[in-house]
C-alpha angles and dihedrals in degrees: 000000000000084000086055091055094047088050093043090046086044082057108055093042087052082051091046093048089048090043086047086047100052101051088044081059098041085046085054094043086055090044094045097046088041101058090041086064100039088052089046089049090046087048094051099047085052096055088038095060097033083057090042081052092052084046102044090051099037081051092060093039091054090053103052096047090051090049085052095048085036098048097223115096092219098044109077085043091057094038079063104036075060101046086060096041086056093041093048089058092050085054102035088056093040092042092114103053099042105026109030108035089041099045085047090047089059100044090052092049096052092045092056097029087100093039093062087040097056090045081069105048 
C-alpha cells in the first residue's frame, strides 16, 4: 500500500514537471515568434525610411531640374507635388489590395512559419 503512494507521489511530481515544462516552452515559442516579427518590422521601417530619404531628395532634385527645364521657379515643384497627390489617391483607393492584405499575409506566415517547420523534424 505504502509502495502504491510513492508511485502515485512519483507520479504527480513527473505531471507537474511536464505541465512546468510545457508552459516554459510555450513562454519561449511566444517569445521566439514575437521577436522574429518585431526584428522584421524594425527591418522594414529602416529600409522604409532609408528608401523615403532616396525619394525626398530625388523629388527635389526632380523639381528643380523641371523648373529649370520649365523656366518658372514654382512650376517643376508643383509638377511633382502632383504627381504624389495623384499617386496618394491611387493608393489610398487600392490600400487594401496592396497594404493591408500584404502586410497580414505576411504576419500569419510568419506566425506559423515554425510551426510547419517543427511538424518535419
Amino acid at each position: 500500500m505504502n509502495d502504491t503512494f510513492e508511485k502515485l507521489e512519483g507520479l504527480t511530481d513527473h505531471v507537474k514537471e511536464y505541465i512546468n515544462t510545457r508552459v516554459e516552452l510555450a513562454k519561449l515559442h511566444l517569445a521566439e515568434k514575437t521577436s522574429l516579427i518585431i526584428s522584421n518590422l524594425i527591418a522594414v521601417t529602416v529600409v522604409v525610411l532609408l528608401f523615403l530619404f532616396v525619394i525626398v531628395f530625388g523629388s527635389i532634385a526632380g523639381a528643380w531640374a523641371l523648373s529649370d527645364l520649365i523656366g518658372k521657379p514654382y512650376s517643376g515643384f508643383l509638377i511633382v507635388a502632383g504627381f504624389y497627390f495623384i499617386l496618394g489617391i491611387i493608393v489610398w483607393v487600392t490600400r487594401s489590395r496592396f497594404i493591408r492584405f500584404p502586410v497580414m499575409n505576411a504576419i500569419i506566415k510568419q506566425l506559423h512559419k515554425n510551426d510547419e517547420d517543427e511538424s518535419v523534424i
